[in-house]
N, C-alpha and C positions, 0 to 999 in steps of 0.2 A: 666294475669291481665286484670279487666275487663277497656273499656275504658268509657267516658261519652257517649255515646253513647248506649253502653248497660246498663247504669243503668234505667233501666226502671222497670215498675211495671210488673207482682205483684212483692212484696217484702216480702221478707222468713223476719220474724218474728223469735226468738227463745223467747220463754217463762219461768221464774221460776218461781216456787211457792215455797217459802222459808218456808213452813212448811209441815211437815211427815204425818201429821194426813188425813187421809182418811175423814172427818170429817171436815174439815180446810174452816174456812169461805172465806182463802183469796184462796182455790181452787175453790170455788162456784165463788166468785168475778170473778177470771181466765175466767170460764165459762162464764161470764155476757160477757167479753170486748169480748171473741171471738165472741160473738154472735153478740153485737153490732160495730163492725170494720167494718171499709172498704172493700169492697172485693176483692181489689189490696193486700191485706194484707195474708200473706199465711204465717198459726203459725205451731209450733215445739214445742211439751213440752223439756226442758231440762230436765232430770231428774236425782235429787243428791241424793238420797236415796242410793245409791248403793256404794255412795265414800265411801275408809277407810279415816281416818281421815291424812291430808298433814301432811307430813314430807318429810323434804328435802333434807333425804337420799333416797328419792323416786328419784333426780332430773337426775342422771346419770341412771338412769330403769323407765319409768312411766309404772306403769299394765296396763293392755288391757284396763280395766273398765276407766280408766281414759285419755289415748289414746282418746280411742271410744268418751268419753266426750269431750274432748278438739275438736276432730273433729266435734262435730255435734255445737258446738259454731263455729267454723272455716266457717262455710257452711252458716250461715245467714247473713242478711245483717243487719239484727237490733236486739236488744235483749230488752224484757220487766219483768220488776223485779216487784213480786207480793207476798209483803214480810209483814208476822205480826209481834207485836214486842212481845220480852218476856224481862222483865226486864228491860224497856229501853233501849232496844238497838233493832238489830240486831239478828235473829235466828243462833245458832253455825254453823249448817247444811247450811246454804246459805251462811256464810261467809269462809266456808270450801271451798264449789264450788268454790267461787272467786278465793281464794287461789289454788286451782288447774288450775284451768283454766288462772293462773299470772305466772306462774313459768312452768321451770326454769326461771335463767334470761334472757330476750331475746327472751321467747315465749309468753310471753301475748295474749292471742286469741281475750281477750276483748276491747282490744287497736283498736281505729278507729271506733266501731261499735256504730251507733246511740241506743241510752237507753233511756228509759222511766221509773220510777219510780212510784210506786202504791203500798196502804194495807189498811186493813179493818179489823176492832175491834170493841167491841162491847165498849169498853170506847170511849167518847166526844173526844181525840187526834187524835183517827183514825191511830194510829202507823207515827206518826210526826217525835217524835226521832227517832223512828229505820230508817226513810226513809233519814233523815238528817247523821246519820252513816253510812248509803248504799251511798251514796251520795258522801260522803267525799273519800273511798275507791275509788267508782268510779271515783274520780276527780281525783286521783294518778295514777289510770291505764290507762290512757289520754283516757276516752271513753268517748263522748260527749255525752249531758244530754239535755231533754228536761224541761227548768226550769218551763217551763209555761204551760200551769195551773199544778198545784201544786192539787194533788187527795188523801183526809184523809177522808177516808168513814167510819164513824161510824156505825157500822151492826145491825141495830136495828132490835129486832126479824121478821119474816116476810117479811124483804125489799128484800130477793131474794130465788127465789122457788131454789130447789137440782138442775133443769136443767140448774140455772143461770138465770132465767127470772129473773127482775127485776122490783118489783108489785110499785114502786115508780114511777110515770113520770117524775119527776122533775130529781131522783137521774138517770135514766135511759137516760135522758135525759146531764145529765152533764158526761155522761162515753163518750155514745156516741160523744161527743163534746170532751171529750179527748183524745179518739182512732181517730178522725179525724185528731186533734194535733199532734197525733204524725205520722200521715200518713203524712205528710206534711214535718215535724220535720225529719224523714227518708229521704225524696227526697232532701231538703237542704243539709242535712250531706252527701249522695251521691254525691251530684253535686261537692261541695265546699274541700269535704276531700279525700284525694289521699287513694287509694289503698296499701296495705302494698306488697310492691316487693318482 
């Protein structure tokens, strides 16, 4: 268990991008925050492509694929949700992860680890609801939340090259200020939240 002493930076990062599409504005977005973070900040794609869908006759056998998952959540020290919405809500594929990554009961990997919330749409909400249903999940799996500033980026054509550049200063400028936030937002939740024994 580590003590306060070793929570020091950099700090492992794990990242999702809660949509499939190879194509996916909110992977380009992904691309933008890693670009503009901190450099104490050291990212991990999680990747859920691969889960079968949770059932909970899985809970007495988890397969490798999901094992392997639950361990590279285990290993960070923070996790950042970068989620579109489809339908008002929540992508099925990201809320699957979660659902593997909570169970059995008693294994929750997401429990303790500082979260950040973020998604980008090409509608004026900016995936509001879906972040507000990521949100509420995460408040059940006791994983602390960075409430502030609150990031609903409307993808207007152009606003970020395929490498993630960000051709907006303004917009480029308020990410940057919120990857800062949650640089921050990580070292509190270290200092203040005990380690899971």
């Amino acid at each position: 268990m580590a003590t306060i002493n070793e929570l020091q930076p950099p700090y492992k990062v794990g990242y999702f991008v809660g949509s499939m599409s190879a194509a996916s504005i909110n992977r380009t977005l992904s691309k933008a925050l890693l670009r503009l973070a901190p450099q104490d900040l050291v990212f991990t794609e999680i990747r859920i492509g691969d889960l079968p869908l949770y059932n909970r006759d899985y809970d007495g056998n988890y397969p490798k694929v999901a094992r392997d998952y639950k361990a590279s959540i285990a290993a960070q020290d923070a996790l950042l949700f970068v989620t579109p919405e489809y339908n008002r809500s929540l992508p099925g594929a990201l809320k699957n992860a979660i659902d593997w990554a909570s169970r059995p009961y008693g294994e929750n990997v997401i429990a303790r680890k500082a979260c950040a919330v973020i998604g980008a749409s090409p509608g004026a909400i900016g995936t509001a609801v879906a972040q507000q249903q990521l949100r509420s999940v995460l408040s059940f799996l006791q994983a602390p939340q960075m409430n502030a500033p609150e990031a609903y980026i409307q993808a207007r054509p152009g606003l970020f090259e395929p490498d993630g550049t960000v051709t907006d200063e303004g917009t480029e400028a308020f990410l940057r200020g919120f990857m800062g936030s949650f640089f921050e937002f990580i070292e509190r939740v270290l200092t203040v939240v005990p380690a899971p024994r």
